[in-house]
C-alpha positions in Angstrom: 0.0 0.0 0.0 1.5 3.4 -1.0 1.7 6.6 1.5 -0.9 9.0 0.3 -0.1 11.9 2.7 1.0 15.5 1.4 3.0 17.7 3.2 1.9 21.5 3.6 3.5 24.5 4.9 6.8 23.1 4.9 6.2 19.9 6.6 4.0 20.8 9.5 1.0 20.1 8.0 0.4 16.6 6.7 -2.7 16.0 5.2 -4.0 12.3 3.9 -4.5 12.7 0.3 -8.3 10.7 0.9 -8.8 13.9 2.9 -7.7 16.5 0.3 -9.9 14.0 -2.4 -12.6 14.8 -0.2 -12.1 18.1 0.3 -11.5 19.0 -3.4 -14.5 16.5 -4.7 -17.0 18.4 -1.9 -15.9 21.8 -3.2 -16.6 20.3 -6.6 -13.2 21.0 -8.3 -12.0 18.4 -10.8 -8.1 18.2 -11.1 -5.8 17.2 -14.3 -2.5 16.5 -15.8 -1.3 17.2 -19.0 1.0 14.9 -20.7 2.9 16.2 -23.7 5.9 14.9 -25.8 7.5 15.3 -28.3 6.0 12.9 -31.1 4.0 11.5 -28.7 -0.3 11.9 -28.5 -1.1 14.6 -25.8 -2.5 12.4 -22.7 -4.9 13.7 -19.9 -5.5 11.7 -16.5 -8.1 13.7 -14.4 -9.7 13.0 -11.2 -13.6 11.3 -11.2 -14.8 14.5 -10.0 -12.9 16.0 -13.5 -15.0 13.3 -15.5 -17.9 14.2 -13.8 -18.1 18.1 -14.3 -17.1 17.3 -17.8 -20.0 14.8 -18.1 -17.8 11.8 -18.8 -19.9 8.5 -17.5 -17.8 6.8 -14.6 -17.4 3.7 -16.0 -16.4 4.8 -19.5 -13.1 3.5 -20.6 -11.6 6.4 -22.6 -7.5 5.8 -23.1 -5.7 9.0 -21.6 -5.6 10.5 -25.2 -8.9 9.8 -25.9 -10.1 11.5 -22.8 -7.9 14.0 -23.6 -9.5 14.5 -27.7 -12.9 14.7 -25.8 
């Protein structure tokens, strides 16, 4: 099982990232990355709440490029 804590203000904060999920998703803010290179498809990997402000069903399948084309 991986660590899912971040680290704010320098350290003296940590924060479980289920917490911050929860905190983002109630706030109703969807997050994304990018992924460009060169030659290379872009690529977008976004959070559910992303898919779901953007009005992607939750069990679609897109590929990273293909959510990114939509």
């Amino acid at each position: 099982m991986t660590d899912r804590t971040m680290i704010l203000d320098g350290g003296k904060l940590p924060m479980q990232m289920d917490r911050v999920d929860e905190i983002l998703n109630s706030a109703e803010i969807g997050i994304y990355r990018i992924i460009m290179r060169k030659g290379e498809h872009p690529r977008l990997q976004g959070s559910a709440k992303l898919r779901e402000l953007l009005g992607v069903d939750k069990d679609c399948s897109f590929t990273e490029e293909e959510f990114y084309d939509y």
